[in-house]
C-alpha positions in Angstrom: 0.0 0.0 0.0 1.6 3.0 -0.9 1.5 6.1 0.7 -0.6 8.4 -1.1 -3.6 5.2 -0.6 -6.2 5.3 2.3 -6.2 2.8 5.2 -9.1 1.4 6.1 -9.1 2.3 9.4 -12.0 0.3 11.0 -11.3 -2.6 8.9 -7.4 -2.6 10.5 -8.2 -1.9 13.9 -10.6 -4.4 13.7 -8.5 -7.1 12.8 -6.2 -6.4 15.6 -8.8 -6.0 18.0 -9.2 -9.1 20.0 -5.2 -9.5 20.3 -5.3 -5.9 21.9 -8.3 -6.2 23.8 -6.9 -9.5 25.3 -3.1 -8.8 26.0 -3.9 -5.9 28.4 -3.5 -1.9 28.6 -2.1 -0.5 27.2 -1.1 -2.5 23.7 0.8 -1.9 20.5 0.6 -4.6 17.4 2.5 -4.2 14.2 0.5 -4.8 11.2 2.0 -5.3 7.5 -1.1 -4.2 5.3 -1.0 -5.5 2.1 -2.0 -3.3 -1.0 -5.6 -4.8 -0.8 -5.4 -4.0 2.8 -5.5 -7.2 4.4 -3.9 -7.2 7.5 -0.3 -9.3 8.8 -0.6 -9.2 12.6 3.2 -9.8 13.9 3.4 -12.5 16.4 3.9 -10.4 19.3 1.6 -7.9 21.5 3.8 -5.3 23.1 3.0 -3.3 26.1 4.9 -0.2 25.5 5.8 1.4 22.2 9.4 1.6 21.6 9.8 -2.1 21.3 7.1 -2.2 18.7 8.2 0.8 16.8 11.7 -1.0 17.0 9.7 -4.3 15.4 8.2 -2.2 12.9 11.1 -0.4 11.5 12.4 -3.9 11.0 9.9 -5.1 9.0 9.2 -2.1 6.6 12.8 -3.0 5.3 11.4 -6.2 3.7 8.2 -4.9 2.5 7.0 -6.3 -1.1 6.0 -3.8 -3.2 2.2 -2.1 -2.3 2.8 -3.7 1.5 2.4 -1.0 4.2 3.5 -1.2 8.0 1.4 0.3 11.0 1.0 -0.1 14.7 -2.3 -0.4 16.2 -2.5 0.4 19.9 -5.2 0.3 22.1 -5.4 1.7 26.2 -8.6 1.6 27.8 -9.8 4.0 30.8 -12.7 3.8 32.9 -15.8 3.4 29.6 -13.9 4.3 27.0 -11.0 2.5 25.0 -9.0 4.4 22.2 -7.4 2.8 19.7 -4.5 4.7 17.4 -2.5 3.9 14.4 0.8 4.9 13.8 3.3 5.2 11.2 6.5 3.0 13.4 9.4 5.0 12.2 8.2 9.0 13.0 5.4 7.3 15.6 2.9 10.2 13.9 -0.2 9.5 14.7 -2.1 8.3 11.3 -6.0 7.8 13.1 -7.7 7.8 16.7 -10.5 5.8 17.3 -12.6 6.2 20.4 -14.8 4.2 21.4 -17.3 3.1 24.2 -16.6 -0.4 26.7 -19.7 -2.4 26.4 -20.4 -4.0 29.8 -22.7 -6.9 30.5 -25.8 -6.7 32.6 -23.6 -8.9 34.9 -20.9 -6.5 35.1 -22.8 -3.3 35.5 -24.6 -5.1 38.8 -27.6 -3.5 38.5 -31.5 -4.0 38.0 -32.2 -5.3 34.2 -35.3 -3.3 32.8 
């Protein structure tokens, strides 16, 4: 994917989402999009940035042609969770994605109406 071509943004966080939303807060994964935009998830969750931006420098040097590298964080504070991608090697902020926690009735421990 080359620069100058739009991320989908919901479609990439989305694919990162349940390795984010399961390894704790905060969390950084490095995706390799693809120039159809399907995501590459790396095989590691990180829980701080530098490491990942370290991990994703390293692999946009052996990018195929039309391939694109991002990190997908995610941190979560009292009902809301933001998720962000970033470019890894200036760490710029690419999109920001807020979003609400969904809680069970179990969770919230109150009357169901």
């Amino acid at each position: 994917m080359h620069a100058d071509q739009q991320i989908d943004y919901v479609r990439t966080i989305n694919s990162a989402r349940l390795e984010l939303e399961s390894a704790g807060n905060p969390s950084y994964v490095v995706i390799t999009l693809d120039a159809a935009g399907e995501s590459q998830l790396s095989p590691m969750v990180f829980s701080t940035v530098g490491p990942a931006a370290d991990h994703g420098v390293r692999t946009a040097r052996e990018l195929q042609p039309g391939e694109q590298v991002v990190i997908v964080s995610r941190s979560a504070g009292g009902q809301r969770a933001m998720f962000t991608i970033v470019e890894p090697k200036t760490l710029k902020r690419i999109h920001q994605r807020v979003e609400v926690i969904e809680q069970s009735f179990a969770e919230t421990d109150g009357p169901v109406f």
